[in-house]
C-alpha positions in Angstrom: -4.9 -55.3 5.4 -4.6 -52.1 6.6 -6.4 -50.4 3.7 -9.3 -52.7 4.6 -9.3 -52.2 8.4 -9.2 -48.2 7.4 -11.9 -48.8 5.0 -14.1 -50.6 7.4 -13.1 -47.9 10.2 -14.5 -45.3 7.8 -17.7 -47.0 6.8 -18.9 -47.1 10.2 -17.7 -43.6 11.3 -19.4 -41.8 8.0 -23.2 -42.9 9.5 -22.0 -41.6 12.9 -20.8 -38.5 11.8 -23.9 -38.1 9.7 -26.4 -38.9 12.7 -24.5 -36.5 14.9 -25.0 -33.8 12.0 -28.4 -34.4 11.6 -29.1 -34.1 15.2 -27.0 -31.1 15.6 -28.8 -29.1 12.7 -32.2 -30.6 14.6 -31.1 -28.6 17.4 -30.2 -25.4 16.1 -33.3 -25.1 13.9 -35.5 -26.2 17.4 -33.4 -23.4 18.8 -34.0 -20.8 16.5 -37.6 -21.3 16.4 -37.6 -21.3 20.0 -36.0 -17.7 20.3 -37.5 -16.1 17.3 -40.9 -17.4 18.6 -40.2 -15.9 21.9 -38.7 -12.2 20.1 -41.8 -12.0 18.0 -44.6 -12.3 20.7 -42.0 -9.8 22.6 -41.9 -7.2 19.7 -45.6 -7.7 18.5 -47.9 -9.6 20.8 -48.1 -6.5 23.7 -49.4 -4.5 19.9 -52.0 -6.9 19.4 -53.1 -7.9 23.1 -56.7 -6.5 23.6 -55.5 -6.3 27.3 -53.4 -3.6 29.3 -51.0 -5.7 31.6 -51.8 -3.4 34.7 -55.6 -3.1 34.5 -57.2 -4.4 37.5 -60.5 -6.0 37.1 -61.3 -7.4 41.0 -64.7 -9.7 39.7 -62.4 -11.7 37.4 -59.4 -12.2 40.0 -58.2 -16.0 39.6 -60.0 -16.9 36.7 -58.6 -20.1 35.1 -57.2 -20.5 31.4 -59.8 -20.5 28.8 -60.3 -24.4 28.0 -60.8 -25.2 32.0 -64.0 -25.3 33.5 -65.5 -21.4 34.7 -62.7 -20.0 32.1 -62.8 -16.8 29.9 -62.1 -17.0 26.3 -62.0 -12.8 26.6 -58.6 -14.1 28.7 -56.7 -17.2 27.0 -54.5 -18.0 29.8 -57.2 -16.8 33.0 -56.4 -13.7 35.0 -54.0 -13.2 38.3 -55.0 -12.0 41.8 -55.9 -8.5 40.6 -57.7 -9.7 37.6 -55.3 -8.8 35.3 -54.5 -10.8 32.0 -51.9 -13.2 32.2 -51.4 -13.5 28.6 -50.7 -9.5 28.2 -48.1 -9.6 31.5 -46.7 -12.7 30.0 -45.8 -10.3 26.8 -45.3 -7.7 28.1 -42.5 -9.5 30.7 -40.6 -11.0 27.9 -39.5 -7.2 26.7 -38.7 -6.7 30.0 -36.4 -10.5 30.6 -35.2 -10.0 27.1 -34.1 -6.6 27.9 -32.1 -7.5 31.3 -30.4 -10.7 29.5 -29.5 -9.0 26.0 -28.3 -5.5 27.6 -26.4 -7.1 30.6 -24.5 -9.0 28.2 -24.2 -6.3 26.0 -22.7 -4.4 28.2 -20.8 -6.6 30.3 -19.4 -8.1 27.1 -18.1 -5.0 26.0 -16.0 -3.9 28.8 -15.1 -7.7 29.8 -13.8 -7.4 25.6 -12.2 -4.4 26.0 -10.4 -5.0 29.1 -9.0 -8.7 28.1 -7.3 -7.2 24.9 -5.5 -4.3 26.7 -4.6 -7.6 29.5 -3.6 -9.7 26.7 -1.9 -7.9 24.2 -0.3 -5.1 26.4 0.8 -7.2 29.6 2.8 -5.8 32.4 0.8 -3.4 34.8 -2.5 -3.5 32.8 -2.4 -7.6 32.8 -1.8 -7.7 36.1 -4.5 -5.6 37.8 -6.9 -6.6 35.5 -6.6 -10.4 36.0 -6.5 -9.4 39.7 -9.4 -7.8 39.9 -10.8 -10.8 37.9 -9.7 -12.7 40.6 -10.8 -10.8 43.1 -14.5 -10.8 41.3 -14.5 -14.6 41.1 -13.9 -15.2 44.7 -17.1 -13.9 45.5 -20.9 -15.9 45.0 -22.0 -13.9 41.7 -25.4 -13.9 43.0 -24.4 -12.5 46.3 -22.3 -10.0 45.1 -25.4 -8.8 42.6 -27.8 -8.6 45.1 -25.2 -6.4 47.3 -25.0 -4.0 44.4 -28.7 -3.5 43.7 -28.6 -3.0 47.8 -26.8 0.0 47.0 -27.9 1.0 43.5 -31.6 0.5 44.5 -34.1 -2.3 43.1 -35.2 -0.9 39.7 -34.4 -1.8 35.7 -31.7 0.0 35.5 -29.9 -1.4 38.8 -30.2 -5.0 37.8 -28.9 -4.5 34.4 -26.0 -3.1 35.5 -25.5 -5.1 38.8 -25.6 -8.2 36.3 -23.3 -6.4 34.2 -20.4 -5.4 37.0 -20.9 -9.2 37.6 -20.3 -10.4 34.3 -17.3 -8.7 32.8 -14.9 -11.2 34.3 -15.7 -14.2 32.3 -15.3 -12.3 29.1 -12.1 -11.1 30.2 -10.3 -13.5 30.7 -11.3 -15.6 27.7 -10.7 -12.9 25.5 -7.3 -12.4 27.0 -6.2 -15.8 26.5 -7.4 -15.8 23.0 -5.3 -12.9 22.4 -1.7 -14.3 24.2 -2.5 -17.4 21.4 -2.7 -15.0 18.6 -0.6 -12.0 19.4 3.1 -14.0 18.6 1.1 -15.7 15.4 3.2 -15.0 11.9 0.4 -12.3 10.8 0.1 -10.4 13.5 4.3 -9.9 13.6 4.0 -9.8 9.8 1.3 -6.5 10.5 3.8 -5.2 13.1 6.6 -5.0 10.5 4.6 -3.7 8.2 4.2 -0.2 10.7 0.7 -1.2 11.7 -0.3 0.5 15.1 -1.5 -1.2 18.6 -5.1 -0.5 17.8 -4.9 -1.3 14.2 -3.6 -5.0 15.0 -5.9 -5.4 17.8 -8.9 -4.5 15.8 -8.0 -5.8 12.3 -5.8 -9.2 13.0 -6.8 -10.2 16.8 -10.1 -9.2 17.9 -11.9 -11.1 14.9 -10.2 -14.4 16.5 -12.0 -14.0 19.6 -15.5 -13.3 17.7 -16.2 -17.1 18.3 -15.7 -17.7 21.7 -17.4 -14.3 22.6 -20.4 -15.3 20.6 -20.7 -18.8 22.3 -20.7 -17.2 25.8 -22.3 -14.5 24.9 -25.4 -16.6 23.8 -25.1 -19.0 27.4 -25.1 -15.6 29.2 -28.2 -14.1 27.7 -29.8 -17.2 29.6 -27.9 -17.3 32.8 -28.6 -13.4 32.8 -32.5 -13.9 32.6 -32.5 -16.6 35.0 -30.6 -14.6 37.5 -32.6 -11.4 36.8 -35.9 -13.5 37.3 -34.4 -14.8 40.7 -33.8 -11.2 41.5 -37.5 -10.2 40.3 -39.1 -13.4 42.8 -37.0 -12.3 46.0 -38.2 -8.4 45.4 -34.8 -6.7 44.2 -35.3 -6.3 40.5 -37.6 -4.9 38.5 -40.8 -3.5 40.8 -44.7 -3.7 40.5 -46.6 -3.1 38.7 -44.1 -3.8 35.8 -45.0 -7.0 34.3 -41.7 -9.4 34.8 -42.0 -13.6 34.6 -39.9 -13.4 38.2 -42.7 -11.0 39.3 -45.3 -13.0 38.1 -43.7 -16.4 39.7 -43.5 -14.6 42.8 -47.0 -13.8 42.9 -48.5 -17.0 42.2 -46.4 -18.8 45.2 -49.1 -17.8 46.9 -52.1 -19.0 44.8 -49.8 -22.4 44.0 -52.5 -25.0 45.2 -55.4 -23.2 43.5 -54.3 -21.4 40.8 -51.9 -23.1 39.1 -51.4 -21.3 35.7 -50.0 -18.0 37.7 -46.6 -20.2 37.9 -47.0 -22.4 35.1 -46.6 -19.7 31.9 -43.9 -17.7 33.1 -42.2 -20.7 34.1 -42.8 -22.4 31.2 -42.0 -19.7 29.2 -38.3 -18.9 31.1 -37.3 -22.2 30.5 -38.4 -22.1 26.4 -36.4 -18.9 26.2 -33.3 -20.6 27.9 -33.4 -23.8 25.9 -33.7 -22.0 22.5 -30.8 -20.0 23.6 -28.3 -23.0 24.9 -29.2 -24.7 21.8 -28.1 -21.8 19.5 -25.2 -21.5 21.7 -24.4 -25.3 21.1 -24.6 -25.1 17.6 -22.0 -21.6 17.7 -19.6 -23.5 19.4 -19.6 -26.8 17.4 -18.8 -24.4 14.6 -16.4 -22.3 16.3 -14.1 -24.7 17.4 -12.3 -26.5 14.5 -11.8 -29.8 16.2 -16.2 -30.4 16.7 -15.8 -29.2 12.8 -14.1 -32.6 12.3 -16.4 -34.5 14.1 -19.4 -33.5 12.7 
């Protein structure tokens, strides 16, 4: 009886598991094409635009997308308030948002890395002021606490990557050092440590690789978060500044034209939220296959 109630138990599980599978490889490819569609016109589109992003041309200001009425084929997606292509400041602004997410987390992901295995592995003193300067961090809005650091820094590339990146470290810290106080007192690592293996050998050869997969997972969420925040930063005036084509810049200066020209908030919105989907999805599929017990469920 209980062979047959196990039996039955697996029959129906096996088709769920297989669903969830398929949907979850649906999702990654959807992802992938998403993000390597977005790098690509990054890396090669501002090549073959026929446009500069900053040439002003004032008797074409406003003019819609190609397929609406009074539209330009010479400019696919219609020009801005200055007559300048949207399609060329469209590419040329996903270098700069792809710049701000992927070096922010580069670089905030580093140190956060470096500082959570010293926390974790050495304890005492260094755990201690670390975690409380963590603590410290988290207690204040990140956003807030960006925005007062490009007050200081000044508005500019360079000030919003690193303002984003002092923000960051934290998170990456903290997981990092937890990973390690679950792996430092495992049999290998005290097997290494018999053996005569040296702080910095252990750390880099037997513990950091166990924190590759939670540091990838949030490390492909925060190129997202980073590019959202840095476009929020770009609308309000306090990250990267005109004439430098950026999808916050260019969202900032549709607001205006919002009732009558439409498209100067639609692509660079549209194209933000692309880029973050196709990254959450990657980052769902990373951690489904990071963490052993979504392994068994899919």
């Amino acid at each position: 009886m209980k062979a047959a109630t196990l039996s039955v138990q697996m029959g129906v599980r096996r088709p769920a598991a297989k669903s969830r599978l398929t949907g979850l490889r649906i999702r990654t490819a959807a992802g992938l094409a998403l993000i390597g569609f977005i790098v690509l016109a990054a890396a090669v589109g501002p090549v073959l635009s026929p446009h500069d992003p900053l040439r002003q041309d004032l008797g074409r200001r406003l003019q819609p997308p190609a397929w609406v009425a009074g539209g330009d084929p010479a400019h696919p997606l219609g020009t801005d308030q200055l007559g300048r292509d949207v399609l060329a400041r469209l590419l040329y602004g996903a270098r700069t948002s792809l710049t701000v997410g992927l070096g922010a987390v580069v670089i905030s992901g580093t140190a956060g890395t470096l500082l959570g295995l010293a926390a974790g592995y050495f304890g005492g003193l260094a755990d201690r002021v670390i975690m409380r300067l963590a603590d410290i961090q988290f207690s204040f809005p990140f956003i807030l606490l960006v925005i007062t650091l490009i007050a200081v820094l000044g508005p500019g590339l360079p000030s919003v990557i690193l303002a984003l990146s002092v923000g960051g470290w934290a998170t990456y810290a903290r997981v990092v050092r937890a990973q390690v106080l679950a792996l430092k007192g495992r049999e290998f690592v005290e097997a290494a440590r018999c053996l005569g293996a040296r702080s910095f050998e252990i750390l880099g050869r037997h513990i950091f690789p166990g924190t590759v997969g939670p540091l990838s997972v949030i490390g492909t969420y925060s190129v997202g978060q980073m590019m959202v925040f840095a476009a929020a930063l770009d609308f309000l005036g306090l990250g990267v500044q005109p004439p430098t084509p950026a999808w916050g810049g260019m969202l900032a200066d549709g607001l205006v034209y919002l009732d009558s020209a439409w498209w100067l908030n639609l692509f660079p919105g549209v194209a933000l939220v692309v880029t973050v989907l196709g990254l959450n999805l990657v980052g769902d599929a990373i951690r489904a296959a990071a963490d052993p017990r979504l392994r068994r469920n899919f």
